[in-house]
N, C-alpha and C positions, 0 to 999 in steps of 0.2 A: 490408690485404686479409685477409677473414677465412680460417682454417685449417678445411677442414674433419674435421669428428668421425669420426674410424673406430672400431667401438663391438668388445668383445671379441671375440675369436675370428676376425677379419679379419684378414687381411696389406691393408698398403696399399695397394698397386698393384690386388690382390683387391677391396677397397669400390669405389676410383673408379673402376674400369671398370664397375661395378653401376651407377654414379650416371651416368654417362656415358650408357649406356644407357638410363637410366630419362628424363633430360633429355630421349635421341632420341626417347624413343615418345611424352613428352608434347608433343614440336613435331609429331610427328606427328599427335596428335589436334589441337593446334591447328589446323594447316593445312588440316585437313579443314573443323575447322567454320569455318573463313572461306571455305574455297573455298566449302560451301553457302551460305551467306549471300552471296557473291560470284554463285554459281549464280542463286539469287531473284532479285535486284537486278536482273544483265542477264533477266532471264526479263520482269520487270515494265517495262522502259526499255518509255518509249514508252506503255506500256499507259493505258486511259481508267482515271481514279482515283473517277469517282463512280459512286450506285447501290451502290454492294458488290462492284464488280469486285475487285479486287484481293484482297476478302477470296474471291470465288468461286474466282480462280485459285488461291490457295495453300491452300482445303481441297482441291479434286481433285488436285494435286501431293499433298499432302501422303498423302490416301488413295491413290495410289498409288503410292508411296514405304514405305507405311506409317509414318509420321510422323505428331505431330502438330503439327495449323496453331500453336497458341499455341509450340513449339521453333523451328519455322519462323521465324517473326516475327522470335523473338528474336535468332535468326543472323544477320536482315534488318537489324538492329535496329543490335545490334554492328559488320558491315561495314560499314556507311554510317558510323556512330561511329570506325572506323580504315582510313583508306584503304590500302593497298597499302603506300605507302612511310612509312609511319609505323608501321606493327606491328613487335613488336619479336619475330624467329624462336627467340628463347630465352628469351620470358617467356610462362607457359602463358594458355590464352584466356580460365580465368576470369577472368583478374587486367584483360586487356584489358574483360571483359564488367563488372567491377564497375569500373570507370576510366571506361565510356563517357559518364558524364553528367558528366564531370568536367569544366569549360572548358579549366584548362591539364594537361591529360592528356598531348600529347605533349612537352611538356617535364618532365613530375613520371615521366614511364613511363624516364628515361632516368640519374635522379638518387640511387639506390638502391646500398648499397653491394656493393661483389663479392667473390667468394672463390675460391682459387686456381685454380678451372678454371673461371672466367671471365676469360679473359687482356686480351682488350680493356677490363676494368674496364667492361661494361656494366650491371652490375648482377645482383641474386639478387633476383627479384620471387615473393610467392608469394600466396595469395589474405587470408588475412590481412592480411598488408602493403597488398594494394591497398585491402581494408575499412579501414583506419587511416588511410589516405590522402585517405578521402573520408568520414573522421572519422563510420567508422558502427562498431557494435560486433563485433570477431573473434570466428571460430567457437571460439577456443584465447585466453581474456584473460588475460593476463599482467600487467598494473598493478590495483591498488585501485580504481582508477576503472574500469576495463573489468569488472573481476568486478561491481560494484556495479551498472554498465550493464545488464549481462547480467542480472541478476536483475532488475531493473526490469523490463527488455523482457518474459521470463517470466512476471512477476506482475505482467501490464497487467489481469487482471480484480482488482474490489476485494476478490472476495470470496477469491481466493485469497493476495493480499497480506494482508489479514486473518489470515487464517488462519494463514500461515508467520510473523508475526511473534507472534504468540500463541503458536506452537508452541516460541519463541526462552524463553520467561519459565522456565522450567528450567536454561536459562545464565547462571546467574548474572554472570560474566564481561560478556559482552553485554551485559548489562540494566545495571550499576555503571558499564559506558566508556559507555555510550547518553546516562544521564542526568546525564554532568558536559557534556553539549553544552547550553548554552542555549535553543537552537531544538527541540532534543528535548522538553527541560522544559515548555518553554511551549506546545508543538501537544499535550502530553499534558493538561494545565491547563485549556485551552482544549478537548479534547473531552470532560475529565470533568466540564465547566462545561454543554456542550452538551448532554450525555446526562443529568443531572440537570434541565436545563430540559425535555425533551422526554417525563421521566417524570414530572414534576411535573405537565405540559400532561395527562398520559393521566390521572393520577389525580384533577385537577378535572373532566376530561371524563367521569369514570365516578360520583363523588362529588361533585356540587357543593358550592362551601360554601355553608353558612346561614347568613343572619345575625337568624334567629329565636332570641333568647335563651332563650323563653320553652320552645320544643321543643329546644332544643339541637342539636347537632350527629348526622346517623345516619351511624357508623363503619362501616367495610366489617367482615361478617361479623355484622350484627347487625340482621338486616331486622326488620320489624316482627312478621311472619306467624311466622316462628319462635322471636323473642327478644321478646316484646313488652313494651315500657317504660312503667314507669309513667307517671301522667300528671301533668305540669311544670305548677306551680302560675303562672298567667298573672299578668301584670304591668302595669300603667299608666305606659309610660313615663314618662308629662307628670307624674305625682305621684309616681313612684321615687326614691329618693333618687341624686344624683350619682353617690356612692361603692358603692351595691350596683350600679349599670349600668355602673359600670366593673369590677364583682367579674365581672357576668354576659359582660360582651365579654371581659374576661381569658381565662374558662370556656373560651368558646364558640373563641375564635383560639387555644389550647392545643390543646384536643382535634383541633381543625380540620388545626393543623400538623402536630400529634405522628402522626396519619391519615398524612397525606402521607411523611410522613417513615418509619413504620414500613414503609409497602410499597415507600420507596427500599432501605430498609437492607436487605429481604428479597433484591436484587438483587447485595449486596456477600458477602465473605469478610472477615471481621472476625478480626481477631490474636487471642490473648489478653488483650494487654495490652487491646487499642481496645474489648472486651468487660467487660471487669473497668470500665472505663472508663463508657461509655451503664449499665451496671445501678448502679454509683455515683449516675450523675446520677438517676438513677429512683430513687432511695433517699430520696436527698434532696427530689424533687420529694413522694413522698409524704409523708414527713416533713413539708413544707409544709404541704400541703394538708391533714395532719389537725391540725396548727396552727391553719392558716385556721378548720377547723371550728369549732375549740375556743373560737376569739376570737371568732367571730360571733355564735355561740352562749351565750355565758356573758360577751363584754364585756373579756376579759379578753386582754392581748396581752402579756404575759411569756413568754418562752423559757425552758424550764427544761435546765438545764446541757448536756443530751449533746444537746439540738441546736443548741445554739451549737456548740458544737466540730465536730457533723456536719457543719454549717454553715462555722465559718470553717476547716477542718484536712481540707476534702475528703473526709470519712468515716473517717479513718486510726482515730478511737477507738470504739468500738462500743458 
């Protein structure tokens, strides 16, 4: 049996005659709202149930009562849900009123444990406890899984879920225990997968690609009316040689991606390091390309020393 808590500045005997009292007034509201909903009930026996009778008689009751019909109802609602001899006179009515859809309610309403000024050990029921009972989330959660309930229920719109987990990436704590969960990792994987397909979709839809070698590729930022480009010496497929229409498709899906891919990057925060990082690879990319030049040009395909090493030592020597 549990002990109950007498908190400082009380004499014992001083609390539970407080609690004693506070018991009676709330069986006293109980009793009331059953007897209304007992009141309804016999009011409607009998009565015809089609047409909107019944909803007619319990707005004018209700209007003059000054009540309203939807409290009505639900008193209606309740005593049908616990007959007479089944209510329990020391457990309050919300605990009956969140019980009522329960099937075995009158057996679960009597299974609860008591505390000393409960002598008959029938139990200490309070509306919390009857919400747990019919496994819905308490006003007051006390386990991991009830708080986590709770916030769910709260942030049923997406955009405020959104939002409050966004506002989380400052805890670091949070963010370090988040992502040793597998299922974390992989829903985050999976929408950074989706959001790069989705901006990739917007950036063919605003930029098509070409696959006119001959005009090249036109990059965002670089219309014709205000940057206008010289004009790309045209080609004979059918007599091009293999290996310049493969220099020219290389060109052309280069410029095509690196397009794509600069107005993803423009959507991210890039570290230090991941920055030091993409301007390397661009080093070396032009490095290439003014290699490429130089072989096409003159015939001639030797590397001279500092771009091997740019080359195979990742830029480390300059």
């Amino acid at each position: 049996m549990a002990k109950i808590e007498v908190p400082p500045g009380y004499a014992r005997e001083e609390w539970l005659d407080y609690v004693k009292r506070g018991r009676r007034i709330m069986r006293t509201k109980s009793a009331s709202n059953f007897e209304m909903g007992d009141t309804l009930n016999e009011m409607l026996e009998g009565r015809p149930r089609g047409n909107g009778e019944v909803s007619r008689i319990v707005s004018l009751f209700a209007d003059h009562i000054r009540s309203k019909e939807s409290t009505l109802n639900f008193y209606r609602y309740v005593a049908r849900a616990w007959p007479a001899e089944m209510r329990r006179l020391d457990v309050p009515w919300s605990v009956h009123a969140r019980l009522a859809a329960v099937p075995n309610r009158f057996a679960l309403i009597r299974e609860e444990p008591s505390d000393e000024l409960d002598p008959q050990d029938r139990g200490v029921w309070h509306e919390d406890a009857a919400l747990r009972a019919r496994h819905s989330i308490p006003h007051s959660p006390n386990t991991p899984e009830e708080r986590v309930g709770q916030a769910k229920r709260l942030l049923r719109a997406t955009e405020d879920a959104a939002d409050a987990v966004a506002q989380l990436v400052d805890r670091t704590e949070v963010i370090n225990r988040a992502v040793e969960n597998p299922d974390f990792r992989r829903a985050v994987r999976d929408a950074n997968r989706d959001r790069a397909r989705r901006l990739e979709e917007s950036v063919r839809a605003q930029w098509p690609e070409t696959t006119d070698y001959a005009d090249g590729p036109k990059l965002q930022g670089h219309s014709e009316e205000r940057h206008p480009e010289p004009t790309t010496p045209k080609v004979n497929y059918r007599e091009t040689p293999t290996a310049a229409l493969k220099i020219l498709g290389q060109c052309t899906s280069f410029c095509v991606s690196m397009q794509s891919a600069v107005v993803l990057i423009q959507e991210e925060h890039l570290s230090t390091e991941e920055l030091e990082a993409v301007l390397d690879s661009i080093k070396k990319v032009r490095a290439v390309c003014d290699w490429c030049e130089h072989a096409v040009t003159t015939g001639q395909t030797d590397m001279d020393e500092q771009l091997v090493r740019l080359l195979d030592n990742g830029g480390d020597d300059q």
